[in-house]
LOPASE-103854 format. One record per atom (N, C-alpha, C): residue number from 1; residue in one letter; atom name; y negated, x negated, z negated. Coordinates in nm, 2 decimals. Last residue first. Layout:
N
+-----+------+------+--------+--------+--------+
! seq ! type ! atom !     py !     px !     pz !
+-----+------+------+--------+--------+--------+
! NUM !    a !   CA !      Y !      X !      Z !
...
+-----+------+------+--------+--------+--------+
***
This chain:
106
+-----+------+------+--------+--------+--------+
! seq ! type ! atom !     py !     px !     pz !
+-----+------+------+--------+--------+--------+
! 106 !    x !    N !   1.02 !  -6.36 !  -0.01 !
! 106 !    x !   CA !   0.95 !  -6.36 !  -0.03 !
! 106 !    x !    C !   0.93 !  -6.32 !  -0.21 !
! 105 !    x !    N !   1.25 !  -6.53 !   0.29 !
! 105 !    x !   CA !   1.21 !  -6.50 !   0.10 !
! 105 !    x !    C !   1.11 !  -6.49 !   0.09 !
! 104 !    x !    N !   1.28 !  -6.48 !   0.59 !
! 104 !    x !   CA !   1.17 !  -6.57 !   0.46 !
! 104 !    x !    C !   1.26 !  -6.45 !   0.35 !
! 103 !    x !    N !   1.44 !  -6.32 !   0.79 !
! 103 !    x !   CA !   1.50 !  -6.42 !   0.73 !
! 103 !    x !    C !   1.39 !  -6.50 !   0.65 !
! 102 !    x !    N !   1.29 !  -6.15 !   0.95 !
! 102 !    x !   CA !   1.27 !  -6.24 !   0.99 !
! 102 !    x !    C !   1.37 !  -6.41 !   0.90 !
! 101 !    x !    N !   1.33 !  -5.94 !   0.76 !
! 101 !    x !   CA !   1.39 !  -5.91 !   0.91 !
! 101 !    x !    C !   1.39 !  -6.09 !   0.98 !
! 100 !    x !    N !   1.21 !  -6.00 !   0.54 !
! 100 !    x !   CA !   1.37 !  -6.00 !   0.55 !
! 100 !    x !    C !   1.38 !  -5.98 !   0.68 !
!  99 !    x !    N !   0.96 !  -6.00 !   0.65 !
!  99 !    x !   CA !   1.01 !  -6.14 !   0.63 !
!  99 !    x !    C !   1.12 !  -6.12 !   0.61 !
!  98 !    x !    N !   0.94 !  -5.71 !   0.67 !
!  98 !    x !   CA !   0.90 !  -5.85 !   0.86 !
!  98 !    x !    C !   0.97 !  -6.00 !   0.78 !
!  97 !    x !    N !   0.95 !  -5.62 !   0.45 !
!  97 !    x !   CA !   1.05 !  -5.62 !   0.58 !
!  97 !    x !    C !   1.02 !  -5.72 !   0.71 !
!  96 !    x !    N !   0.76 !  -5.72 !   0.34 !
!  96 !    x !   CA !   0.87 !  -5.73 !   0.28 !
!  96 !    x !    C !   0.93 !  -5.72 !   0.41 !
!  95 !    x !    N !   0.57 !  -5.60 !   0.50 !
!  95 !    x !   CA !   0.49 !  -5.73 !   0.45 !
!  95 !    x !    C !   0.67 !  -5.80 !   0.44 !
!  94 !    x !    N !   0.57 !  -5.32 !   0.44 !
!  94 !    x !   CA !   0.59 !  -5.39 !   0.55 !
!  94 !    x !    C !   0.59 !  -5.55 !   0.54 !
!  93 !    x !    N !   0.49 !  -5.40 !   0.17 !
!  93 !    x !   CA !   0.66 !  -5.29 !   0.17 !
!  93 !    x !    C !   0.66 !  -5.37 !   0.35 !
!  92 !    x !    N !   0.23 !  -5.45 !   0.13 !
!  92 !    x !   CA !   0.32 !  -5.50 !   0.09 !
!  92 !    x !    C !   0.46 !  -5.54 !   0.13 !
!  91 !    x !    N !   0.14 !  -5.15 !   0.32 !
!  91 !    x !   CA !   0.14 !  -5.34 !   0.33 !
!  91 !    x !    C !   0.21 !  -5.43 !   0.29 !
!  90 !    x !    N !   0.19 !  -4.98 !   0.07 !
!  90 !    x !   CA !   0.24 !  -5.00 !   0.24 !
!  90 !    x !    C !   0.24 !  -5.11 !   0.29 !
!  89 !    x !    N !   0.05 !  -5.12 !  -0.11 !
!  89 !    x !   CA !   0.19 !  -5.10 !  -0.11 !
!  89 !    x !    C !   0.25 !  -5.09 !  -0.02 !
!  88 !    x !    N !  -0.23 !  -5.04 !   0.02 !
!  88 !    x !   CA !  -0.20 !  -5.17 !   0.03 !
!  88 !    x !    C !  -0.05 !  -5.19 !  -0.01 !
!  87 !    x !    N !  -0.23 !  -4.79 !   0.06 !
!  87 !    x !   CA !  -0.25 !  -4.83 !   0.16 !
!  87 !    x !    C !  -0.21 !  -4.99 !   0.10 !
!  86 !    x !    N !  -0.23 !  -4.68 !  -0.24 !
!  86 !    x !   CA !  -0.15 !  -4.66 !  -0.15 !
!  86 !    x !    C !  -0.13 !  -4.75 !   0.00 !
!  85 !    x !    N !  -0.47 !  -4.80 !  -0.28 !
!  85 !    x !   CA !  -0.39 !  -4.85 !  -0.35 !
!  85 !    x !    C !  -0.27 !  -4.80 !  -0.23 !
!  84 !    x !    N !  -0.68 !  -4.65 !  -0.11 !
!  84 !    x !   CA !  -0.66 !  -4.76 !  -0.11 !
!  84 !    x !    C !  -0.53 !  -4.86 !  -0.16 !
!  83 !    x !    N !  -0.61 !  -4.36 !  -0.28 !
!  83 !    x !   CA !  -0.51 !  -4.39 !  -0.09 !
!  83 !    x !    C !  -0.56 !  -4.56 !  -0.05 !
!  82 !    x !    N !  -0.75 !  -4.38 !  -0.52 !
!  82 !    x !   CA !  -0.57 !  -4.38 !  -0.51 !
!  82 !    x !    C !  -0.49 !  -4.42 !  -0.28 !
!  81 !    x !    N !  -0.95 !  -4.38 !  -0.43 !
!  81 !    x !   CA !  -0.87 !  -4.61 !  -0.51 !
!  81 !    x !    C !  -0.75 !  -4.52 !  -0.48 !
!  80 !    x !    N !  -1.07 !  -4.19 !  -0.36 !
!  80 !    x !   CA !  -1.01 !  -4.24 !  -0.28 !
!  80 !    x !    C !  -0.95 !  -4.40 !  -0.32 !
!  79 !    x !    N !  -0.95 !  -4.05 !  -0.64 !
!  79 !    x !   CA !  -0.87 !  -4.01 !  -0.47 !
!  79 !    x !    C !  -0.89 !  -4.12 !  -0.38 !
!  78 !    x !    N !  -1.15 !  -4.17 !  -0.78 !
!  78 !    x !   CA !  -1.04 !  -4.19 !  -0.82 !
!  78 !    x !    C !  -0.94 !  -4.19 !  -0.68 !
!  77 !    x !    N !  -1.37 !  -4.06 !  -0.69 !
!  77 !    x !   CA !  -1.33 !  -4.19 !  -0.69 !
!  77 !    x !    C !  -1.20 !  -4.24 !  -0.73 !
!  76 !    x !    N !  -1.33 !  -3.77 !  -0.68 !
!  76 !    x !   CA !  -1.33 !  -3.84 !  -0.60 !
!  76 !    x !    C !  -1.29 !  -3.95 !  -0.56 !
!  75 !    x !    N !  -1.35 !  -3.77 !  -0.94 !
!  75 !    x !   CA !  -1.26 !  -3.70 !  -0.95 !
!  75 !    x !    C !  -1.23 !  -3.77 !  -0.76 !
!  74 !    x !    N !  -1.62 !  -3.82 !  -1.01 !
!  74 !    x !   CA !  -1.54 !  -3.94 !  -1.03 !
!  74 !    x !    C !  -1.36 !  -3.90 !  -0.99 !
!  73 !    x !    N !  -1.75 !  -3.59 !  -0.90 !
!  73 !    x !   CA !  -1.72 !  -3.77 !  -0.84 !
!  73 !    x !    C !  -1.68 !  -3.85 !  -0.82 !
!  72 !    x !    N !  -1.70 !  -3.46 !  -1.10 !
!  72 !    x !   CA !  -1.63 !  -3.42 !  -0.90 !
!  72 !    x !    C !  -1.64 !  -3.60 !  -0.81 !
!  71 !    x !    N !  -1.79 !  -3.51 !  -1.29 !
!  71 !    x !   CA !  -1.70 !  -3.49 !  -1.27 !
!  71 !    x !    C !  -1.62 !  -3.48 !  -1.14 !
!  70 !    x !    N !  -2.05 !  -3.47 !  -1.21 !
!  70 !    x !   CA !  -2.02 !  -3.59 !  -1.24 !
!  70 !    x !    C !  -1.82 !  -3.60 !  -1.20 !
!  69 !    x !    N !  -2.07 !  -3.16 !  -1.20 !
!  69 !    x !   CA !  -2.10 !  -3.32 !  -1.08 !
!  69 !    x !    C !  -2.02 !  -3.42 !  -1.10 !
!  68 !    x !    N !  -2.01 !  -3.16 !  -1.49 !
!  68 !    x !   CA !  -1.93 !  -3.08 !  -1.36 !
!  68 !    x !    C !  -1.96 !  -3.17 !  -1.22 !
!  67 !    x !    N !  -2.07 !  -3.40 !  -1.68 !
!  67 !    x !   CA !  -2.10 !  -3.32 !  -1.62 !
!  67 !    x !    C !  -2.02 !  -3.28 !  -1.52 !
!  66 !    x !    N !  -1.79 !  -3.49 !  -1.89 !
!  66 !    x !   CA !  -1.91 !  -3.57 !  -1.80 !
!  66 !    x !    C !  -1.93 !  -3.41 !  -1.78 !
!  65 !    x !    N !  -1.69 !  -3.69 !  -2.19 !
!  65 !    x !   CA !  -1.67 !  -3.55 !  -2.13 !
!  65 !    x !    C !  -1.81 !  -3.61 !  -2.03 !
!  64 !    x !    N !  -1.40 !  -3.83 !  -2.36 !
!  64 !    x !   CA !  -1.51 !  -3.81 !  -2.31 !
!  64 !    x !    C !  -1.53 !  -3.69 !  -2.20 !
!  63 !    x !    N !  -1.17 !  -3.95 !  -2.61 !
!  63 !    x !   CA !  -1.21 !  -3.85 !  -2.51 !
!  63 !    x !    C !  -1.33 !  -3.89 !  -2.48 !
!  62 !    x !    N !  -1.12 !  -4.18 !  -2.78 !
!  62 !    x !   CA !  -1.07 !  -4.07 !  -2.76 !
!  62 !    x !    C !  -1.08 !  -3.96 !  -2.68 !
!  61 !    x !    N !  -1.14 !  -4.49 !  -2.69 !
!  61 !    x !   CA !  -1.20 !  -4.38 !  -2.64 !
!  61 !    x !    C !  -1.07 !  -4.31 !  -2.70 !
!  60 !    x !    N !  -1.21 !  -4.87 !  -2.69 !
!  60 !    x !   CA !  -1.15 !  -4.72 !  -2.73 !
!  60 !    x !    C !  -1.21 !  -4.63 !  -2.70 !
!  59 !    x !    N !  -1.42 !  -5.05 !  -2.46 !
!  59 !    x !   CA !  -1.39 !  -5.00 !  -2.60 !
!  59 !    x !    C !  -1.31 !  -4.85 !  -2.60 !
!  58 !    x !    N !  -1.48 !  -4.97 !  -2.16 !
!  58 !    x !   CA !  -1.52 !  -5.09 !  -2.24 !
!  58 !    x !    C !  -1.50 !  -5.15 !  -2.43 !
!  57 !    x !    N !  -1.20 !  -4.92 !  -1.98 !
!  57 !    x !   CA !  -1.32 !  -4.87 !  -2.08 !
!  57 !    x !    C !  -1.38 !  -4.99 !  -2.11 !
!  56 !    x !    N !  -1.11 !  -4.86 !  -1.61 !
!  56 !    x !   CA !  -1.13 !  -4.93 !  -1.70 !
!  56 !    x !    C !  -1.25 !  -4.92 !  -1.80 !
!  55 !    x !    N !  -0.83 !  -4.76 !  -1.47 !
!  55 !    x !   CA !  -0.94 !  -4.70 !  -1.51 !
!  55 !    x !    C !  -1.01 !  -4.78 !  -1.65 !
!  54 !    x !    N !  -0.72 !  -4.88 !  -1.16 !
!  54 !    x !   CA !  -0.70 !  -4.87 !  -1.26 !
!  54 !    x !    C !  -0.81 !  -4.85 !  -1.33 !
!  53 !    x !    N !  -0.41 !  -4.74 !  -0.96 !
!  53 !    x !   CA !  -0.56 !  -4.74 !  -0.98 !
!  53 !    x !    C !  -0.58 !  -4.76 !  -1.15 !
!  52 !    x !    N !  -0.16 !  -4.97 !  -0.79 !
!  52 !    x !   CA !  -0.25 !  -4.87 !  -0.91 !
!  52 !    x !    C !  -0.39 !  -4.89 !  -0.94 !
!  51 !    x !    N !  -0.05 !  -5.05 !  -0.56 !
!  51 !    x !   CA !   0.02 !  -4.92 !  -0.56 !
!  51 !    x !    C !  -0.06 !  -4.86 !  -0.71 !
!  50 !    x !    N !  -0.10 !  -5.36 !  -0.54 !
!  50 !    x !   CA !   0.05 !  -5.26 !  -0.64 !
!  50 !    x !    C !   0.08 !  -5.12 !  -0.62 !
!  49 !    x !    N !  -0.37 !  -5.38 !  -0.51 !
!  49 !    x !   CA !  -0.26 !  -5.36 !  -0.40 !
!  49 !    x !    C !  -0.12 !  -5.31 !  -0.44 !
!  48 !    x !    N !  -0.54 !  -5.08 !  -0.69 !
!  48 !    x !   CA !  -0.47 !  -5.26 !  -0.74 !
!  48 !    x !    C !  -0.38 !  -5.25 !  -0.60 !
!  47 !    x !    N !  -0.89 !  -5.03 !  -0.75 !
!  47 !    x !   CA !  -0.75 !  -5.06 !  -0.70 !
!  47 !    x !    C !  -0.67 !  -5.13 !  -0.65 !
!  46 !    x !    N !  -1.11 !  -4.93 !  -1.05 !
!  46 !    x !   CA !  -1.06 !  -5.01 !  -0.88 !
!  46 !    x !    C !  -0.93 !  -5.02 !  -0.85 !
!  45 !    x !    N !  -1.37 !  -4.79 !  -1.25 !
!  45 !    x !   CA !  -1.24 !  -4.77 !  -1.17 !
!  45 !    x !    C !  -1.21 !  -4.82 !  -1.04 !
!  44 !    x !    N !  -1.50 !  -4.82 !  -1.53 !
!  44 !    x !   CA !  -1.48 !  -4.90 !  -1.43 !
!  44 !    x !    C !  -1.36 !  -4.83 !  -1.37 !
!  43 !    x !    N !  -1.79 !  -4.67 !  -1.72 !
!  43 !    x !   CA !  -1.64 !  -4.72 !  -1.72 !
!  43 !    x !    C !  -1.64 !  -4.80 !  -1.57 !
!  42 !    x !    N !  -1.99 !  -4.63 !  -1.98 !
!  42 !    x !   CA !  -1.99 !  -4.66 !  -1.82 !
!  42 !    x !    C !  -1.85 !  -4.70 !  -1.85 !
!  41 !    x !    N !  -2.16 !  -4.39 !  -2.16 !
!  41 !    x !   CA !  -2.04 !  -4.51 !  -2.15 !
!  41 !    x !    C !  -2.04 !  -4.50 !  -2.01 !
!  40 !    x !    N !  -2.33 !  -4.28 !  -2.40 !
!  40 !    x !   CA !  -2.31 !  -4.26 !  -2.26 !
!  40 !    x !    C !  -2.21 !  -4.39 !  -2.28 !
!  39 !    x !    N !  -2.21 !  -4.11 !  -2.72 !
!  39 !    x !   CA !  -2.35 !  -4.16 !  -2.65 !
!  39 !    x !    C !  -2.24 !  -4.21 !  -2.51 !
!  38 !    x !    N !  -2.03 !  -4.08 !  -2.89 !
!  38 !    x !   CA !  -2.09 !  -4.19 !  -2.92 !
!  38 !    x !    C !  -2.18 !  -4.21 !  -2.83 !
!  37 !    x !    N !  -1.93 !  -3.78 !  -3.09 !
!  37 !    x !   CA !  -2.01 !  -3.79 !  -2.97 !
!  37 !    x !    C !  -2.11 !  -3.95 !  -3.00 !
!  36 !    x !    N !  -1.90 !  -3.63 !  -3.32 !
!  36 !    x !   CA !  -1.81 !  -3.83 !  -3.33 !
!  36 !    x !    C !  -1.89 !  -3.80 !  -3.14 !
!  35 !    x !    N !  -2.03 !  -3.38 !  -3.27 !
!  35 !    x !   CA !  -2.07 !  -3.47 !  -3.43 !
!  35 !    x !    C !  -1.99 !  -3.62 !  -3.40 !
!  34 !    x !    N !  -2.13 !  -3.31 !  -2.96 !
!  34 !    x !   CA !  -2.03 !  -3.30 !  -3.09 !
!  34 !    x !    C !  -2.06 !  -3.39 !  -3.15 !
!  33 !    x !    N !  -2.34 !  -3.40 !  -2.77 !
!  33 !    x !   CA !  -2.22 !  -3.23 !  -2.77 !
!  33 !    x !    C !  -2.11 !  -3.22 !  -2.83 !
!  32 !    x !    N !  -2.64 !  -3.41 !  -2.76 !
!  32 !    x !   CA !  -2.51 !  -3.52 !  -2.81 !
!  32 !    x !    C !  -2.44 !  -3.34 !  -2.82 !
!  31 !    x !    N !  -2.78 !  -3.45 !  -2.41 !
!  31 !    x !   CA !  -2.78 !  -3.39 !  -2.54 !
!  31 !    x !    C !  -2.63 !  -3.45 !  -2.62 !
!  30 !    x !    N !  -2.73 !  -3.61 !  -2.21 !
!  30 !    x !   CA !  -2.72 !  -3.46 !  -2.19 !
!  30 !    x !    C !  -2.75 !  -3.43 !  -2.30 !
!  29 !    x !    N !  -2.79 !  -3.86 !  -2.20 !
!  29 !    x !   CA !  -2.87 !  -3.79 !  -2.14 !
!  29 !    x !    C !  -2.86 !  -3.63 !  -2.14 !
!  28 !    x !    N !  -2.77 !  -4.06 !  -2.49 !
!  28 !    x !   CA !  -2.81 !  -3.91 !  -2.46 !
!  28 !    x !    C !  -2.83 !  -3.85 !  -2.34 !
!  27 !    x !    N !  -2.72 !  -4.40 !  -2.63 !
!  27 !    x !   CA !  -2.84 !  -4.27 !  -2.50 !
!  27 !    x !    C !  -2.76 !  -4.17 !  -2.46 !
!  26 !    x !    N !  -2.79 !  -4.61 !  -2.90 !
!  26 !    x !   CA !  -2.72 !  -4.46 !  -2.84 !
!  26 !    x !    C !  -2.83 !  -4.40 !  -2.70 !
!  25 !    x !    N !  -2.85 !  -4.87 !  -3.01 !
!  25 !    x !   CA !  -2.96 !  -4.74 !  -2.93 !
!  25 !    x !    C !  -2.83 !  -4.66 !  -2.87 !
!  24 !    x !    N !  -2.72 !  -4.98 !  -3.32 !
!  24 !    x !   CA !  -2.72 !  -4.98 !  -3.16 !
!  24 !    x !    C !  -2.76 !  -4.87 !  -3.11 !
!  23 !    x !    N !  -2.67 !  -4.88 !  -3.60 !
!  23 !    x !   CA !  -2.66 !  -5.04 !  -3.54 !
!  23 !    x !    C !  -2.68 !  -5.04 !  -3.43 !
!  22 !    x !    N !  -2.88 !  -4.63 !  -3.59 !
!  22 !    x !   CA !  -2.77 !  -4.68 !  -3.59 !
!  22 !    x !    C !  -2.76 !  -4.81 !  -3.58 !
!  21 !    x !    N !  -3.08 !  -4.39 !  -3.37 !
!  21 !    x !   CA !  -3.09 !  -4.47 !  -3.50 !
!  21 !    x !    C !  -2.91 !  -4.52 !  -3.48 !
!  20 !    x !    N !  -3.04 !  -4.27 !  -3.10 !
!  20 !    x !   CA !  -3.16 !  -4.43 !  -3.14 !
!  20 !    x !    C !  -3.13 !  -4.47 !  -3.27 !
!  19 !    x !    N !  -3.03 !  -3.92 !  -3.31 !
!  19 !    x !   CA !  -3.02 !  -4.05 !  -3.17 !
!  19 !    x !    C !  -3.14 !  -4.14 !  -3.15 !
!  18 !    x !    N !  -2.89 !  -4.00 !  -3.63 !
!  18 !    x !   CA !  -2.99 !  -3.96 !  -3.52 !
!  18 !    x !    C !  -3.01 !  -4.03 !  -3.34 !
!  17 !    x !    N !  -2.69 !  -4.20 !  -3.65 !
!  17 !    x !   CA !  -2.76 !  -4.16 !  -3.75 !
!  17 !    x !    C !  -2.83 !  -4.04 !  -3.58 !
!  16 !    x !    N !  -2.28 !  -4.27 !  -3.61 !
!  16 !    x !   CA !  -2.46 !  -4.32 !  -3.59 !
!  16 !    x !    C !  -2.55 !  -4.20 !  -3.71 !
!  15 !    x !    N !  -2.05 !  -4.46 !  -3.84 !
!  15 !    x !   CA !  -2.13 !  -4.33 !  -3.82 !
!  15 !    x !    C !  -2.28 !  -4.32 !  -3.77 !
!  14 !    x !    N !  -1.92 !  -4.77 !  -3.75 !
!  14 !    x !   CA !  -2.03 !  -4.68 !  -3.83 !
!  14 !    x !    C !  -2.10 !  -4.54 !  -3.76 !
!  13 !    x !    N !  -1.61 !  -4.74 !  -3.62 !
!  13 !    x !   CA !  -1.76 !  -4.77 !  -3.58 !
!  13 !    x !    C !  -1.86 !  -4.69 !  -3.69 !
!  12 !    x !    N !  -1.36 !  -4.71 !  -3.71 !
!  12 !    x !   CA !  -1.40 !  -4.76 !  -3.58 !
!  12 !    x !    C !  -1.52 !  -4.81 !  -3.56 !
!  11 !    x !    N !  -1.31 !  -4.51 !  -3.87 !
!  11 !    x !   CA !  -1.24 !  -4.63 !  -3.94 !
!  11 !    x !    C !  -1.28 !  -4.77 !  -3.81 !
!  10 !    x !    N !  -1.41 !  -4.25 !  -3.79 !
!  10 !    x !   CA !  -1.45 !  -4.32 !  -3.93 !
!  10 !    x !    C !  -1.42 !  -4.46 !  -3.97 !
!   9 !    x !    N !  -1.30 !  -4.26 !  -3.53 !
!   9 !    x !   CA !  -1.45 !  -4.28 !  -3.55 !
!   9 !    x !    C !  -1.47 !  -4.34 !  -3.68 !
!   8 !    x !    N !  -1.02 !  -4.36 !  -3.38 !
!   8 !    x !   CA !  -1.05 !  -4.33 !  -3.51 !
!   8 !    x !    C !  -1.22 !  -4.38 !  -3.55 !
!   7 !    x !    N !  -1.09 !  -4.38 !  -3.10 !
!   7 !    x !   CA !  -0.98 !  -4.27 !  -3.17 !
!   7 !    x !    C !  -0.99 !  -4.28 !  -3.29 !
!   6 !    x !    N !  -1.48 !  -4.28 !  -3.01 !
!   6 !    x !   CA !  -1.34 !  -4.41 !  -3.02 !
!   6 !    x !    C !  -1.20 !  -4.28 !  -3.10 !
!   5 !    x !    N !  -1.60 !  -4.08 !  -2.80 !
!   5 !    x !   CA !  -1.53 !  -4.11 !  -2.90 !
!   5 !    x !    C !  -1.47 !  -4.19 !  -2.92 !
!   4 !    x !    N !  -1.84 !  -4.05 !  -2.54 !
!   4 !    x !   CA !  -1.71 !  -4.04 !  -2.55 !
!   4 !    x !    C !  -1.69 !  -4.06 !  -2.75 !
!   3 !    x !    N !  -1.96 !  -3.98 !  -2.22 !
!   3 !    x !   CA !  -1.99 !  -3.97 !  -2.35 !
!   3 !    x !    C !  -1.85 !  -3.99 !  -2.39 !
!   2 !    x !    N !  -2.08 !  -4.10 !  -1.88 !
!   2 !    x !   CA !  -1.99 !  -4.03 !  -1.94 !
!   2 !    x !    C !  -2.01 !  -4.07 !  -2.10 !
!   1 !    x !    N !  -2.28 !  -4.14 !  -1.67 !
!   1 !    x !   CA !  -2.31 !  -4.09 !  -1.80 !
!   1 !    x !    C !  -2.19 !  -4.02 !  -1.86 !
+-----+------+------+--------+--------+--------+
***
């Protein structure tokens, strides 16, 4: 249940109306906690063997805001794509040296 904002509301998305009213059901679970406040959004966060984690929207965002929980969560999830990610650069990086040690190109 994260909430959020595109970066330019006025020029981005019609102004909702009430919650439920608008071209599209907006949901609320915490109450709407500012006037460009677009309702809940789901995002995506996975990790790349590169060494990055990556955080993905479904549409622009100027901000969003989660619950204190929430927040610890995702604050979590993030930690651990970041030592997945890490863990696979290491791989990589060894990956590199066994074939220059070994003489491949890679």
């Amino acid at each position: 249940m994260v909430r959020c904002s595109p970066p330019q509301a006025e020029a981005v998305a019609p102004q909702a109306g009430p919650e439920g009213e608008g071209e599209e059901m907006r949901q609320y679970p915490n109450g709407k906690i500012s006037p460009d406040d677009e309702g809940q959004l789901t995002i995506m966060v996975s990790s790349h063997v590169a060494g990055s984690v990556k955080v993905t929207f479904p549409k622009p965002v100027n901000w969003f805001a989660l619950p204190a929980e929430l927040a610890r969560t995702l604050a979590a999830t993030l930690l651990h794509h970041a030592g997945l990610a890490e863990d696979g650069m290491r791989q990589l990086e060894e990956q590199a040296k066994t074939a220059a040690a070994e003489g491949r190109v890679q």
